[in-house]
Residue frames as qw, qx, qy, qz and C-alpha x, y, z in Angstrom:
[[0.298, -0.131, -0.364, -0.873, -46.25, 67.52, 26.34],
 [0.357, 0.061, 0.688, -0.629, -49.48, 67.32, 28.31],
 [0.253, 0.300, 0.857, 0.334, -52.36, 65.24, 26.84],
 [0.197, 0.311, -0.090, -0.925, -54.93, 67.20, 24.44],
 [0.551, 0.418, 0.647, -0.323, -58.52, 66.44, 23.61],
 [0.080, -0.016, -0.504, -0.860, -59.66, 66.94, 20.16],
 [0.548, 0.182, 0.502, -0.643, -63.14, 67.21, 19.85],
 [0.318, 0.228, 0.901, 0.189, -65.44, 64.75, 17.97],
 [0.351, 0.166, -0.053, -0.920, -67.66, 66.59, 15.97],
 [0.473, 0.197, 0.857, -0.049, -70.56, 64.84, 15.14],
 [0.143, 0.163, -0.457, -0.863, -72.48, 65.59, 11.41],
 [0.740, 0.284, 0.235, -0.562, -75.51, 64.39, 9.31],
 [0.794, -0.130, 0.551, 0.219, -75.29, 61.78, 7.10],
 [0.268, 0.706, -0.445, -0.481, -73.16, 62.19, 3.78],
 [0.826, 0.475, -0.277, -0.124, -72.26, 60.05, 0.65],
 [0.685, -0.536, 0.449, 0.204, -69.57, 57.48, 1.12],
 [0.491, 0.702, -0.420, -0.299, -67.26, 57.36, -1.60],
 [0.982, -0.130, 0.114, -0.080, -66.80, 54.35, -2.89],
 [0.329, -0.673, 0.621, 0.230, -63.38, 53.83, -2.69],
 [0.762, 0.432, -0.466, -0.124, -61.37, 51.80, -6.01],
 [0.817, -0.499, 0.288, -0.005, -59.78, 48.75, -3.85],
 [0.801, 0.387, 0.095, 0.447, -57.22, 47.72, -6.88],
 [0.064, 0.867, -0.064, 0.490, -55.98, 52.05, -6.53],
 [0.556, -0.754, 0.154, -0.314, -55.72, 51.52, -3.03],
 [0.943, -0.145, 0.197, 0.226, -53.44, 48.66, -3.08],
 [0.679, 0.508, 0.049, 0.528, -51.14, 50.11, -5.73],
 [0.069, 0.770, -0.258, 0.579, -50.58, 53.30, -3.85],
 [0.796, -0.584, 0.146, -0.064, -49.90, 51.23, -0.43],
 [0.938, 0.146, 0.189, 0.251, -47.81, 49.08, -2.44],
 [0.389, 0.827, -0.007, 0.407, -46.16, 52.19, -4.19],
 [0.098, -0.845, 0.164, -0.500, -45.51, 53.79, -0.79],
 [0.817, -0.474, 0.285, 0.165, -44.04, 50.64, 1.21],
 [0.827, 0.147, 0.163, 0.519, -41.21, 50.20, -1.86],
 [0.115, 0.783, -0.209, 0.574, -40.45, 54.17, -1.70],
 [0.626, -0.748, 0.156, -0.155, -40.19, 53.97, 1.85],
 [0.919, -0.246, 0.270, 0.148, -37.70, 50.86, 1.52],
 [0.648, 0.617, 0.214, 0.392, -35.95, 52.30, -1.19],
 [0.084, 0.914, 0.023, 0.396, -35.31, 55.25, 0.69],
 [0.783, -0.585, 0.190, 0.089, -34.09, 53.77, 3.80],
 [0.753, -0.415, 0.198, 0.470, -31.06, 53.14, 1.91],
 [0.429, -0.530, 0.322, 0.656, -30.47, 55.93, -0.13],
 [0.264, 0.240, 0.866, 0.350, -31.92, 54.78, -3.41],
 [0.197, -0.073, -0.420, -0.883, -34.40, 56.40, -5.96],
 [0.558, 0.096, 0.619, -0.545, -37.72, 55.78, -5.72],
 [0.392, 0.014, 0.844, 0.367, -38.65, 52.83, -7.91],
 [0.435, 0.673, 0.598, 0.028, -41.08, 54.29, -9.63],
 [0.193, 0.886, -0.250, -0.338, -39.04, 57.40, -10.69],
 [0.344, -0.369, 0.779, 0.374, -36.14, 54.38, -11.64],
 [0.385, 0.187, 0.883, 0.191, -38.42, 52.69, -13.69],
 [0.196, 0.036, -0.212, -0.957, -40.38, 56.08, -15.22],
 [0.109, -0.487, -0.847, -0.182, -44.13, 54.38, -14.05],
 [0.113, -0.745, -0.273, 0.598, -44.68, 57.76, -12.93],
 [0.498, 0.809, 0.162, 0.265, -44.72, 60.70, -15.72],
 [0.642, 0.148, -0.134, 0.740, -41.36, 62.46, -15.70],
 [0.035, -0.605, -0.257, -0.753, -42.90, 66.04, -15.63],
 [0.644, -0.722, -0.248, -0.038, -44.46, 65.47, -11.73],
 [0.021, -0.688, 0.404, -0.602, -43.09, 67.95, -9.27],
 [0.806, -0.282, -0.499, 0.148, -41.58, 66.46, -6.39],
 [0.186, -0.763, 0.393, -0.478, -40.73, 68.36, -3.21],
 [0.148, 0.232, -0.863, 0.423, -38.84, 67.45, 0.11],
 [0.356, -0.110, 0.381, -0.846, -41.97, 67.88, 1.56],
 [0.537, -0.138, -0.730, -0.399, -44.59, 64.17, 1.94],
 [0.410, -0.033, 0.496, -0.765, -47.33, 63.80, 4.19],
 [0.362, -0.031, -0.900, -0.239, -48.69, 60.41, 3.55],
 [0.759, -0.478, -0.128, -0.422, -52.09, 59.37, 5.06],
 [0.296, -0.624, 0.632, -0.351, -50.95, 58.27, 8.76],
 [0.421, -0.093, -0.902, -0.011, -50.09, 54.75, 9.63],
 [0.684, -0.315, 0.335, -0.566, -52.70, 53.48, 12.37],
 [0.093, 0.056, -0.975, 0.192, -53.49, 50.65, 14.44],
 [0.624, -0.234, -0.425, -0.613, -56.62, 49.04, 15.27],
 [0.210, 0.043, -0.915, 0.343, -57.09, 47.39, 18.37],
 [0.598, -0.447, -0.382, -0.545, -60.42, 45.75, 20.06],
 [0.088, 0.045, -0.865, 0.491, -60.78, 44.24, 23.80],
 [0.071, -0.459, -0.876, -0.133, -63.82, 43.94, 25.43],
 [0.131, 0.902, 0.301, -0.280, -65.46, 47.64, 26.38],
 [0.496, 0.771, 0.310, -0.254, -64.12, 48.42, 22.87],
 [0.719, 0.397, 0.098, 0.563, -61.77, 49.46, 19.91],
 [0.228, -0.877, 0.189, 0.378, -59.09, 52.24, 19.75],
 [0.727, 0.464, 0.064, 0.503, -57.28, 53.27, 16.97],
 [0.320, -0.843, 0.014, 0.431, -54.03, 54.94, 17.01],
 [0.536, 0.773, -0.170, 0.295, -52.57, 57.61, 14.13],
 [0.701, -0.333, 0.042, 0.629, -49.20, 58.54, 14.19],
 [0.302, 0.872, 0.219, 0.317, -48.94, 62.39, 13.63],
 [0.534, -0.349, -0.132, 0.759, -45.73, 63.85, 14.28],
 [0.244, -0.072, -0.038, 0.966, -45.47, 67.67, 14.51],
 [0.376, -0.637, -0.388, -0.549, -49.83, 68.43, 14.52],
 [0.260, -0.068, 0.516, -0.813, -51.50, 69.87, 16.98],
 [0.297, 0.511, 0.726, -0.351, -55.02, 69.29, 18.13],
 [0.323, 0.769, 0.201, -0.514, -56.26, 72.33, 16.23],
 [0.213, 0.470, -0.645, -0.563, -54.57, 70.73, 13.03],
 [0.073, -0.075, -0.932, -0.347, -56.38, 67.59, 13.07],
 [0.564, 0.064, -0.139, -0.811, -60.35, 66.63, 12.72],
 [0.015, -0.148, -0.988, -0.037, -62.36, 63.45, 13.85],
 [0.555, -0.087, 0.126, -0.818, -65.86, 63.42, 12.67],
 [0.188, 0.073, 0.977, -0.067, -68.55, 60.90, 12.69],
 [0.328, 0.391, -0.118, -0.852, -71.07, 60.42, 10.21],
 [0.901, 0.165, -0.263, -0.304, -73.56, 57.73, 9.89],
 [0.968, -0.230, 0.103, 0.021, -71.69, 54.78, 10.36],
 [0.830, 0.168, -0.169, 0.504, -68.06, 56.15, 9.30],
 [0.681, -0.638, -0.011, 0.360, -65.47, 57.98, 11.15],
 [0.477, 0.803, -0.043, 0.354, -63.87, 60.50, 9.63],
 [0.602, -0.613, 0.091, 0.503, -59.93, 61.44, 10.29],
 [0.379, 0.803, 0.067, 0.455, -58.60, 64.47, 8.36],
 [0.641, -0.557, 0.005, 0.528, -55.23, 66.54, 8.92],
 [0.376, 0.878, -0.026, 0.296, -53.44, 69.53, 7.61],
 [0.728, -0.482, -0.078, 0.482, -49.70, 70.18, 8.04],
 [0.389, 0.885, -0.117, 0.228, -48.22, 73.49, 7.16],
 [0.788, -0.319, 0.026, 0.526, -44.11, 73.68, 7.33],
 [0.241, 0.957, -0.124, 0.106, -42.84, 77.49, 6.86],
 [0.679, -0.317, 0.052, 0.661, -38.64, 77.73, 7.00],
 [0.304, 0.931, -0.015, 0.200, -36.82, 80.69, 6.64],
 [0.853, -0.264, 0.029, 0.450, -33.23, 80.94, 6.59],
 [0.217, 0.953, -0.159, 0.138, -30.81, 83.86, 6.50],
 [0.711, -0.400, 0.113, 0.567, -26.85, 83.92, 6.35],
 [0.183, -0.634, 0.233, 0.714, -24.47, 86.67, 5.00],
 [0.033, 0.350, -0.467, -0.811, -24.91, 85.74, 1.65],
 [0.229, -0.165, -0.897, -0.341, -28.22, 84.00, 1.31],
 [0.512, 0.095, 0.470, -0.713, -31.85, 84.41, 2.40],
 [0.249, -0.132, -0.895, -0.345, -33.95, 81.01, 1.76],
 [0.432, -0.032, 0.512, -0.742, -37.62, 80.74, 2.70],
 [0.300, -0.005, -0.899, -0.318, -39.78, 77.59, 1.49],
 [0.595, 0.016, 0.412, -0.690, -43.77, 76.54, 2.63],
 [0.353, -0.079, -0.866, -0.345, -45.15, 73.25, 1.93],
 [0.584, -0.067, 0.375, -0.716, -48.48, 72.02, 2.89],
 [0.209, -0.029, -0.977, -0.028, -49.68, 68.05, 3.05],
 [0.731, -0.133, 0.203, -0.637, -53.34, 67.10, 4.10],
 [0.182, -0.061, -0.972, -0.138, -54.54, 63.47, 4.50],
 [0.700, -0.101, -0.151, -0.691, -57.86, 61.83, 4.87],
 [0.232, -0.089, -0.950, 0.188, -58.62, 58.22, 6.43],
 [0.740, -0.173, 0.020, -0.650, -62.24, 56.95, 6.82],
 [0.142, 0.176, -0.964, 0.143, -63.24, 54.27, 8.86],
 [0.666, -0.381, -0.462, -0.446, -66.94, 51.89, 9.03],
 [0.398, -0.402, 0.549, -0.615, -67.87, 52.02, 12.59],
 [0.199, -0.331, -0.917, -0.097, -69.47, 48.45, 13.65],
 [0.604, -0.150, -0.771, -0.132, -72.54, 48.26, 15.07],
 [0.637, -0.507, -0.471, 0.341, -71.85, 47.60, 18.69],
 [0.408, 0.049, -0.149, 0.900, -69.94, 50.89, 19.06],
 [0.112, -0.850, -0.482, 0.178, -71.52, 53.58, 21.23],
 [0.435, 0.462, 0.130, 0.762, -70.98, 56.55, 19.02],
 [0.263, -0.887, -0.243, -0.293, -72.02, 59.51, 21.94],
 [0.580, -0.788, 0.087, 0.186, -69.18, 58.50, 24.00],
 [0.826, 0.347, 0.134, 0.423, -66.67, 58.44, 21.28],
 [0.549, -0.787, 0.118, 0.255, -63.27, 60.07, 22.32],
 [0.725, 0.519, -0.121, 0.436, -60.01, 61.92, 20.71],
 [0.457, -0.827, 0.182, 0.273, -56.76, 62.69, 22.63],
 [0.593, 0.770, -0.009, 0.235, -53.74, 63.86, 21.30],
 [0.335, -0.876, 0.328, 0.110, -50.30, 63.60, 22.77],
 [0.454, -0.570, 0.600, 0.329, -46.70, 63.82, 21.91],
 [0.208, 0.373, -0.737, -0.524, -47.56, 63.13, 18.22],
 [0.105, -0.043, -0.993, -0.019, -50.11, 60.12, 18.71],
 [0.593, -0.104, -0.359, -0.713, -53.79, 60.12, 17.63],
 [0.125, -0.109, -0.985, -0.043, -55.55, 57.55, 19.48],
 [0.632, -0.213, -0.119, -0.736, -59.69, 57.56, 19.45],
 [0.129, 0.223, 0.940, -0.225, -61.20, 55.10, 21.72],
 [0.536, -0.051, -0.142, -0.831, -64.92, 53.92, 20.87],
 [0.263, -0.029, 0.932, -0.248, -66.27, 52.01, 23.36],
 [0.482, -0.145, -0.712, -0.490, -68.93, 49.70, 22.88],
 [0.729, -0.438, -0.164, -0.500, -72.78, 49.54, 23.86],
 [0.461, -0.377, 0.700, -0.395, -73.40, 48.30, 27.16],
 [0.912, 0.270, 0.120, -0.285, -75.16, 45.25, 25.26],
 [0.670, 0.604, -0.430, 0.038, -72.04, 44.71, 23.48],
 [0.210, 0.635, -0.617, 0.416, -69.85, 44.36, 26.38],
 [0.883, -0.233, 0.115, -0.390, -72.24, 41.95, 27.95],
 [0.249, -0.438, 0.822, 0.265, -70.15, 38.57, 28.35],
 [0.472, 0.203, -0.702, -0.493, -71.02, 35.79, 26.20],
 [0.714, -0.101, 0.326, -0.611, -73.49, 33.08, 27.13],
 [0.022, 0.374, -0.920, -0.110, -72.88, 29.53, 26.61],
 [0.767, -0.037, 0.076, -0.636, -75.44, 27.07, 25.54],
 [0.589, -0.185, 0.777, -0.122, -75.46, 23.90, 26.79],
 [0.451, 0.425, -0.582, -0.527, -75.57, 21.58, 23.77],
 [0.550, -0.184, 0.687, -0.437, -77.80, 18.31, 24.25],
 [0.216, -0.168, 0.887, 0.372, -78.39, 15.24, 22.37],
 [0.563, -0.129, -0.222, -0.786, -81.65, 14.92, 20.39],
 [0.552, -0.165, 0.641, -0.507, -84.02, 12.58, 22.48]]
């Protein structure tokens, strides 16, 4: 698969929701011990233990915000999603004010037919993931490619930023 831009759109500024940090933890937390749980077969602990309401529909179908990385050097940072089976024209990077917006939509249609059965099923999963730009980051040249399933935005940083450091000389008082 050949590599594929996405474009950056770029917006005015909008509200940032403030985000519950305690919420956030619990559903990380929630969604590493399902993961592990699953790996071997196993319920998910929160259906074992009923901390979930019995009544919640659960499909094959889960589309968890994407893991990412974060990574800085010196002419700048690059994050990379992991989005198996999108396209370009399924995901969205905007930028807005000072955060970075990464939004996705996956639709999954099957249809199956055999002599005595016809199954067809559609599920649909979105995520969201915002991220505070620093600073130093030059937000005009800010970049999204897409290949083989792998998000990765580079945003370099300001020529100023990428200046080296300066060392002062550090001298006794007199």
């Amino acid at each position: 698969m050949a590599n594929t831009s996405v474009e950056v759109k770029k917006a005015g500024t909008a509200p940032v929701p403030v985000a519950d940090p305690w919420r956030s933890l619990r559903s990380e937390m929630d969604r590493l011990f399902d993961r592990f749980s699953g790996a071997f077969g196993m319920p998910s602990l929160r259906r074992m233990f009923d901390w979930e309401p019995a009544l919640r529909y659960e499909t094959s179908f889960t589309f968890a915000a994407p893991s990412v990385d974060v990574a800085e050097d010196d002419k700048g940072y690059k994050i990379t999603a992991e989005l198996p089976g999108l396209e370009d024209k399924d995901v969205e990077v905007t930028v807005t004010g000072d955060m970075l917006l990464l939004k996705g939509e996956k639709k999954e249609e099957t249809e199956k037919k055999g002599k005595n059965y016809y199954m067809s099923e559609r599920a649909y999963g979105s995520f969201q993931r915002s991220f505070a730009l620093p600073d130093n980051v030059d937000r005009d040249k800010i970049t999204a490619d897409l290949a083989k399933g792998v998000l990765t935005i580079t945003l370099p940083k300001t020529a100023e930023a990428q200046q080296p450091a300066k060392k002062i000389e550090v001298k006794p008082a007199a």
